[in-house]
TORMARTOR-423754 format. One record per residue: residue in one letter; x, y, z of N, C-alpha, C in turn. Coordinates in pm, whole numbers, plus 50000, padded with zeros to 5 digits. Layout:
% TORMARTOR-423754
AXYZXYZXYZ;...
This chain:
% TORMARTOR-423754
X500854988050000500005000050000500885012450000;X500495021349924501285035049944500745046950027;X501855048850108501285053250212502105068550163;X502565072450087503095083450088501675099050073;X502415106250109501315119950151500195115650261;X500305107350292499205104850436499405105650544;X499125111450694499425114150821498185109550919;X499085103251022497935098051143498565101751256;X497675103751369497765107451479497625099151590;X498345095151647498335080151735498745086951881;X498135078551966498815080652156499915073852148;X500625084752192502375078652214502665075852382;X502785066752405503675063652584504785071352578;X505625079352648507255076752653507545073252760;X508755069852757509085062352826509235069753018;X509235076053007508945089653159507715086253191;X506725080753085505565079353133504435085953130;X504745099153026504295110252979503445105552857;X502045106052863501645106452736501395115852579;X502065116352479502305121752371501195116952268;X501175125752209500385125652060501115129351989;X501415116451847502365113951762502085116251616;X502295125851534502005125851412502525121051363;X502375106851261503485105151172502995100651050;X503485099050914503575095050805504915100950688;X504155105050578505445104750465505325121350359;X505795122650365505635138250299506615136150110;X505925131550029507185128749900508075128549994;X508225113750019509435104250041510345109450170;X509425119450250510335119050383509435117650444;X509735111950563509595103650680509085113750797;X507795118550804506935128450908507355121551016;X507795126751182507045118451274507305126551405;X506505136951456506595146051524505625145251644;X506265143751767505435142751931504795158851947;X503235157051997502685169852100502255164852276;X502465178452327501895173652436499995170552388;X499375175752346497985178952354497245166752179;X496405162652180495355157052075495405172651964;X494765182152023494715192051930495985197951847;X496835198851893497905199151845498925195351725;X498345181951774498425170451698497935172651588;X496575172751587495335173051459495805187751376;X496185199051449496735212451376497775206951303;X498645200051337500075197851277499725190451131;X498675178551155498425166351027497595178450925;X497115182550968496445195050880497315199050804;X498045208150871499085216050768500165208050693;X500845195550768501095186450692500545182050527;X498835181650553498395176350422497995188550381;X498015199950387498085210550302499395214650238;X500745213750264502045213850240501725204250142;X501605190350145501175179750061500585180149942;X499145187949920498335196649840499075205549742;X499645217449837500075223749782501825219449705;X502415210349777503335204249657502745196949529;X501765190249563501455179749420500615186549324;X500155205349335499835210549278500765224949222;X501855218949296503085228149251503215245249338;X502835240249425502005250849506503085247349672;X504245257049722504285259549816504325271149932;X504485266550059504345274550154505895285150196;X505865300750192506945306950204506465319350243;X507545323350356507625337850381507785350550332;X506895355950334507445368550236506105385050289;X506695397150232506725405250260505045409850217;X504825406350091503965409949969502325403150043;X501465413650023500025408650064499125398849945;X498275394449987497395387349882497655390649739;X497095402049701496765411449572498525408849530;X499435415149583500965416249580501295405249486;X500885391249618501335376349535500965370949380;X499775380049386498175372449272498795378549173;X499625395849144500415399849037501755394048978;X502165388549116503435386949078503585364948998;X502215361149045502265349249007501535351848872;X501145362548838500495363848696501735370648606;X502375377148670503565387848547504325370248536;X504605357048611505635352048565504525344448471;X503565337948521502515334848376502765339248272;X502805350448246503095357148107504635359348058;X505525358248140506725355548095506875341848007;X505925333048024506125321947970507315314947981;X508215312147876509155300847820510155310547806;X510135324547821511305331947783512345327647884;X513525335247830514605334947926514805340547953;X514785353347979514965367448022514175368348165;X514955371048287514445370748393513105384248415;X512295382148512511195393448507511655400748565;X513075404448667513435417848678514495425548529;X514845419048461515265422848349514215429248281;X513295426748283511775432048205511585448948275;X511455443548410510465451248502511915467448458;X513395459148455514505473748457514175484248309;X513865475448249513385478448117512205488848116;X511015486248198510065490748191510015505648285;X511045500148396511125515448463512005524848404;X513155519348304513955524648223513055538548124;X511625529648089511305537847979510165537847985;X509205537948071508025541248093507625554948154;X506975563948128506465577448200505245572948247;X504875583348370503775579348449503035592248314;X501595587348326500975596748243500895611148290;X501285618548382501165628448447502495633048392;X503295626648380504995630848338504795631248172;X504245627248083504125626147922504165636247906;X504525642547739504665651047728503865650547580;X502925656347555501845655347475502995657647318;X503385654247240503425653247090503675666947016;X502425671747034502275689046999502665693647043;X502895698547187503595705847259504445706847269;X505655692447271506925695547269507355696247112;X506695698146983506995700046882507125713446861;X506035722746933506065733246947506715744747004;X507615729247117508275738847183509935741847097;X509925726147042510935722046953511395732346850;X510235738546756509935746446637510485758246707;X510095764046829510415776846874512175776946878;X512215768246941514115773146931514895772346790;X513895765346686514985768346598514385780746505;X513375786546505513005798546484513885808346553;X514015807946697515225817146763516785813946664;X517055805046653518375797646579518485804446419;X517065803746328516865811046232516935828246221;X516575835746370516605846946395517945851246398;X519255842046453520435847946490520735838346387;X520335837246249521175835446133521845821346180;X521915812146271522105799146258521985793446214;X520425791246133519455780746053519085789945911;X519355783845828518495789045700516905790745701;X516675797345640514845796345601514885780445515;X515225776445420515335764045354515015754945461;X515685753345568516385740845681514825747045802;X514735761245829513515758445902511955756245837;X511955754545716510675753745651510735738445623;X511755729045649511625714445598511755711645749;X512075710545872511995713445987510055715945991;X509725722845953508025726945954507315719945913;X507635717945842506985709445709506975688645750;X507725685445814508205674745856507665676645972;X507845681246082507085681846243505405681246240;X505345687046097503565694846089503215679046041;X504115675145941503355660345878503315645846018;X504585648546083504405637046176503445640046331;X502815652546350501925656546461500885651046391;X500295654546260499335647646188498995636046210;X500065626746205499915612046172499625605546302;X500355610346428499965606846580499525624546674;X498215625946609497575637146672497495633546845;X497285621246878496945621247032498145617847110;X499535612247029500465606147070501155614847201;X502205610547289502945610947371504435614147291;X505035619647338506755620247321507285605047334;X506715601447453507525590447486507015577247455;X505625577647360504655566447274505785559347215;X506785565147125507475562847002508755552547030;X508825540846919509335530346931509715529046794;X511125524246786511935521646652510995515246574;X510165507946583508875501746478507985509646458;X507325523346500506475528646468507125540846408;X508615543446409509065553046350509735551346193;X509875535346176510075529546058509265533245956;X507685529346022506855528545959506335543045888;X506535550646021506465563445970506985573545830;X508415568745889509595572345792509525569345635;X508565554045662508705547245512507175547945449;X506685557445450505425565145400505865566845281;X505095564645172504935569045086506035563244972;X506375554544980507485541044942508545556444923;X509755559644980510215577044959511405567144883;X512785580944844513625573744768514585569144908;X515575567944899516565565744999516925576945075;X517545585544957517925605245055516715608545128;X515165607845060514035615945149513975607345267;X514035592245292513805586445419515185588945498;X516625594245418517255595545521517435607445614;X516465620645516516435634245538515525633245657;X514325625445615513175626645717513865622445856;X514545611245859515355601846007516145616546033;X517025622445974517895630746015516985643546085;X515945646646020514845659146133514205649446240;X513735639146240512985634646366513965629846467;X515185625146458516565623846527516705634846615;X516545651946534517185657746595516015666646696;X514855659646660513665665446740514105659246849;X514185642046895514315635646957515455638747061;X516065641947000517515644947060517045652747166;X515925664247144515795675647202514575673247276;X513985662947312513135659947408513945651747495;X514795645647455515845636547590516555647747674;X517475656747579517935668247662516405673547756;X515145671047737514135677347796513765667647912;X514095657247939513955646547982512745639147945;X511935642747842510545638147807510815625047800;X512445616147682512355607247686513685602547771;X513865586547795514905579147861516175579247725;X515545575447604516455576147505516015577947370;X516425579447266516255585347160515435571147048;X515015569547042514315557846979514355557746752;X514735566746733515625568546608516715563146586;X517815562946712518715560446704518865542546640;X518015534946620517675520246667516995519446580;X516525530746445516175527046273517325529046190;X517275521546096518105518445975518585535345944;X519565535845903519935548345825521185540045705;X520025545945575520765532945458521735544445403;X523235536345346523845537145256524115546745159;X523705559945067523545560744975524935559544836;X524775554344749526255550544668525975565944562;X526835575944611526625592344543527165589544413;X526655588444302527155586944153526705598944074;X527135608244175526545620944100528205624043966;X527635630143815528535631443753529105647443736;X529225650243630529085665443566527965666843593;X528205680743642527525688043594526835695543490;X524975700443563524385701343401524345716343405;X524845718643248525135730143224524205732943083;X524235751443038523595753042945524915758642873;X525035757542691525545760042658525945779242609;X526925782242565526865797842568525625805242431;X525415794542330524045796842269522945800742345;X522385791142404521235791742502521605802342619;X522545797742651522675813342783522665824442715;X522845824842590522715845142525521245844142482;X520535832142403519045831242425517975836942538;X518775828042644517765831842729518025843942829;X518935856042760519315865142799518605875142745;X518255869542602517685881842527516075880342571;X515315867442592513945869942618514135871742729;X514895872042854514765878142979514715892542975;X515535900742866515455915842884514155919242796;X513615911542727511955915542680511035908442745;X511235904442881510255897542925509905911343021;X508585913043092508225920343148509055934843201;X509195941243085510255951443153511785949443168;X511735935243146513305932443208513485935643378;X512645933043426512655928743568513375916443613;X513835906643536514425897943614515645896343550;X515935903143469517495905843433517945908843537;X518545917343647519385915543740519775899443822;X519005895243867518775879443887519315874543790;X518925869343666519135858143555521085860743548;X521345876943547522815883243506523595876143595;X523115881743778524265876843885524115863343899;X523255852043894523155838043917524165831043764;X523955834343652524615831043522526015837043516;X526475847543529527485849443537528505858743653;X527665851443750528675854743901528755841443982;X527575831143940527235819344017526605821744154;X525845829844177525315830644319524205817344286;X523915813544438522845802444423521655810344383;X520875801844321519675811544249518755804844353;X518295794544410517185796144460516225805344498;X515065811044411514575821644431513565822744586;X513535809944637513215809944768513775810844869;X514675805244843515925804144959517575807344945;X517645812944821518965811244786519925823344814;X521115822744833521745830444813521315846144769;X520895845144647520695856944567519265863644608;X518695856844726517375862044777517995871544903;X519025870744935519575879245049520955888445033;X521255889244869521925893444852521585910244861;X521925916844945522035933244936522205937644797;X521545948144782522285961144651523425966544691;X524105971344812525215976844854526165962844841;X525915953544830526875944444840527605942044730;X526715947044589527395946344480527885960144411;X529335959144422530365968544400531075975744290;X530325976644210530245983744056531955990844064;X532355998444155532846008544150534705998444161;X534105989744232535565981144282535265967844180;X534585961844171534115949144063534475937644141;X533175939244267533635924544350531915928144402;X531585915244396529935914144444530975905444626;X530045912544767530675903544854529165900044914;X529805884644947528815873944949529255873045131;X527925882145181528495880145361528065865745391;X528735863845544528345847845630526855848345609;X526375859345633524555856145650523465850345522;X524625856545453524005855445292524235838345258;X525655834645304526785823645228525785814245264;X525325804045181525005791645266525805782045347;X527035786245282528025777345407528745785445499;X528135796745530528525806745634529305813345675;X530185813945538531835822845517531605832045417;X532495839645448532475849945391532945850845194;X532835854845119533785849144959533695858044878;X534695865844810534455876844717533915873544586;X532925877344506533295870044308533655885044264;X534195880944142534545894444045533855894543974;X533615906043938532375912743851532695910843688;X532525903243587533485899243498532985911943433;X533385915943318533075928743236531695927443175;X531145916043093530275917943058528985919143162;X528905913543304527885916143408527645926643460;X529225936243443529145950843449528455956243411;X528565956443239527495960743142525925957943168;X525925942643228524625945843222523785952243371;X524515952243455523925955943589524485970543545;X524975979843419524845993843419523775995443307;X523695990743247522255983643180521035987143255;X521045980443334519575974843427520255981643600;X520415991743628521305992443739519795990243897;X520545988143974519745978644092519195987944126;X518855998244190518596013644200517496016944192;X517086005644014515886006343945515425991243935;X516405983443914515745969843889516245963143978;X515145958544134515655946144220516215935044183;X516915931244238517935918544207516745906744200;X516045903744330514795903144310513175907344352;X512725910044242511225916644250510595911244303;X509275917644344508425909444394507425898344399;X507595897844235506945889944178508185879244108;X508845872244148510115869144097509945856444090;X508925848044210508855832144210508225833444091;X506685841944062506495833243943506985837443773;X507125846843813508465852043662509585839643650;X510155834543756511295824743741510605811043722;X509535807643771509145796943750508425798043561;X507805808043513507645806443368509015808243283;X509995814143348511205814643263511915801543252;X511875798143372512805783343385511975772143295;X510495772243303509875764943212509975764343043;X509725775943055509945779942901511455775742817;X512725776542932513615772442848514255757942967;X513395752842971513865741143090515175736243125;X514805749443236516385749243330516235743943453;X516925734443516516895729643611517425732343703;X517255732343814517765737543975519585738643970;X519795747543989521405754144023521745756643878;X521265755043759522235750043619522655766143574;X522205778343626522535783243620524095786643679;X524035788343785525605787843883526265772943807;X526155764643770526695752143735527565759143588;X526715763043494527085774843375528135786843409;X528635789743506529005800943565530225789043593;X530345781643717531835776443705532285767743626;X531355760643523532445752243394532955764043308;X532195776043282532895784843190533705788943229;X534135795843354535105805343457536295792743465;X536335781943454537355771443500537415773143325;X537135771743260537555768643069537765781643009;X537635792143113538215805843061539565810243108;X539565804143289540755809043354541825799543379;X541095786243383542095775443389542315775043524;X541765777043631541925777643758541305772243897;X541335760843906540375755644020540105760444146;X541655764944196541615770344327540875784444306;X540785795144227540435806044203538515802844171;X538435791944122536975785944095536105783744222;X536815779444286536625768044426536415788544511;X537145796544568536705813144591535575812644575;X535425819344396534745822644360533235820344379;X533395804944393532125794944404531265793644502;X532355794244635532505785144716531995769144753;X533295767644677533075754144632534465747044727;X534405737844745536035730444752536405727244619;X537635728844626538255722944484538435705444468;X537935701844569537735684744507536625684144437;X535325696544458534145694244402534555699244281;X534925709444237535125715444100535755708244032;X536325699744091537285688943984536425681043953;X535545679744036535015662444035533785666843922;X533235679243960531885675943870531725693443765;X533095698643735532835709743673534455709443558;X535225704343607536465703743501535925700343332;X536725703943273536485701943100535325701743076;X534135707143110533095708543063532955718442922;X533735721942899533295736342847534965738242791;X535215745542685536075745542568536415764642621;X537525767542602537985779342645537415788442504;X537485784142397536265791342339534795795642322;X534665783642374532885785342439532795797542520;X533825795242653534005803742722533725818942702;X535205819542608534965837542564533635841442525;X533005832142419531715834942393530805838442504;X530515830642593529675832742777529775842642768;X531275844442808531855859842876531785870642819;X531265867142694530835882042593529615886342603;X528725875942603527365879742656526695894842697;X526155903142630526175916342709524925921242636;X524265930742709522595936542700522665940542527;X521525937542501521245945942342521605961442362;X521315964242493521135981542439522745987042569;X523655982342563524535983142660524895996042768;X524846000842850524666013942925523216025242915;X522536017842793521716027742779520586034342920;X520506019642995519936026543114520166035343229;X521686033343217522306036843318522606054643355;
């Protein structure tokens, strides 16, 4: 018979003569067998005995500890759900205090975007930030408040920022542009303590293989073309513009460029040096160009005085001009240093002028352009030459 997990309570003699009450039996394979003075005693002891019993063959034992009812009932449910992992549940729990905010501590989405936007508006004010860099900054914060209107700062997880990022199947540069503004939002809610850590940091940032070649340029045909319908286009209002971007190379972006902040005092008729200040530079140095002779002519032509460099109506004058003879972004300034390098023969003097490095001028502006082409460019000059002036 198996007598294991069973307990009885028997009258014990000892030998003094003292009568005892004897619990004994088998507990999984050990050997119970414990004297009371009292029957009741006895019967308390076989009790808890076969509850110890119970609670082993149901995997269930008896232990001291700190934690009340409710306490135990969580903590035997969080290891339930740990399952089969291996990762211990204070490894979890370090994790969770690592990066969890109490909802009273969150920091609503909008708000710290808003607060985000404000400093680099201050940053844009003291000429730190371009208008270009704070309007894609805007434009990017405004699209991802959209997408998680109710979200938290501290909601955001390398999988929901993937997903984000990879809207709209983008090319490689736009998903790496987009990672590079939400990075640096992020950045600036950890300095806030909103988050524990930056959760960008922990998405892909791919590769790109730059196979950019030459540069695209217009030839000195087409640049005296589209010189002559620029001075019969409306007045010749955007002749000053079309003159200094074609043959000085300022960046033309008529939104953001260079030549949108270029002063009238800055260009120096009298000395023949246009100066391109830090505030103006997009790369924030200072760089002289020379005024070649024929740009002379035409800025005494069209002198600034009378004709803004640019007007007020200039986005959409440049946007029907550029259409009409389909010119593409920079190809103006691009026209400006293959000719100036095939006129002067000079990289380092190019690379000034440009501000360019001279690894770039080598790499994507050398031999473009025939030192006769050149002279031709450089002859370029108004139908009606000084007459305005």
């Amino acid at each position: 018979m198996n007598h294991e997990n069973s307990f009885a309570v028997s009258r014990y003699e000892n030998r003094n003569g003292v009568t005892s009450w004897r619990v004994s039996g088998w507990l999984h394979g050990v050997r119970i067998r414990k004297n009371f003075p009292t029957k009741e005693e006895a019967a308390a002891e076989k009790a808890t005995l076969e509850l110890k019993a119970v609670q082993a063959t149901a995997g269930m034992r008896s232990v001291m500890t700190f934690l009340n009812d409710a306490q135990l009932r969580e903590a035997e449910d969080a290891f339930r759900r740990l399952g089969g992992r291996q990762s211990s549940l204070l490894r979890y729990l370090d994790f969770a205090l690592a990066n969890f905010r109490e909802p009273e501590k969150q920091k609503p989405l909008k708000d710290a975007v808003g607060e985000y936007f404000q400093t680099k508006q201050t940053a844009h004010e003291r000429t730190l930030l371009s208008m270009r860099q704070l309007r894609s900054i805007e434009n990017e914060l405004a699209a991802f408040k959209t997408r998680f209107p109710k979200a938290a700062v501290s909601d955001f997880t390398a999988a929901t920022l993937v997903s984000y990022l990879e809207r709209g199947r983008p090319s490689l540069k736009t998903y790496n542009n987009r990672r590079g503004l939400l990075s640096t939002f992020f950045k600036f809610a950890f300095q806030k303590d909103w988050i524990v850590s930056n959760p960008v940091e922990k998405t892909p940032h791919h590769r790109i293989n730059h196979r950019r070649g030459s540069a695209v340029t217009i030839n000195a045909e087409a640049a005296a073309k589209l010189m002559a319908f620029v001075e019969s286009y409306e007045g010749g209002e955007m002749v000053p513009y079309f003159a200094i971007c074609l043959f000085a190379g300022i960046r033309p972006c008529v939104r953001f460029g260079e030549i949108t902040k270029l002063q009238r005092d800055s260009v120096k008729l009298e000395t023949g040096v246009i100066h391109i200040e830090p505030e103006v530079s997009k790369v924030r140095t200072k760089r002289l160009v020379t005024i070649q002779p024929n740009l002379a002519n035409w800025l005494k032509a069209y002198p600034l005085d009378r004709f803004p460099i640019t007007p007020p109506n200039a986005v959409n004058m440049h946007r029907y001009i550029c259409k009409k003879f389909g010119l593409s972004h920079d190809v103006l300034r691009h026209t400006f240093i293959s000719m100036f390098i095939a006129k002067f023969r000079s990289m380092g003097e190019a690379a000034l002028q440009a501000g360019n490095s001279e690894s770039i001028i080598r790499k994507h502006y050398l031999d473009l352009k025939s030192k006769e082409e050149a002279e031709e460019f450089f002859a370029i000059a108004p139908s009606a030459p000084l007459s305005r002036g």
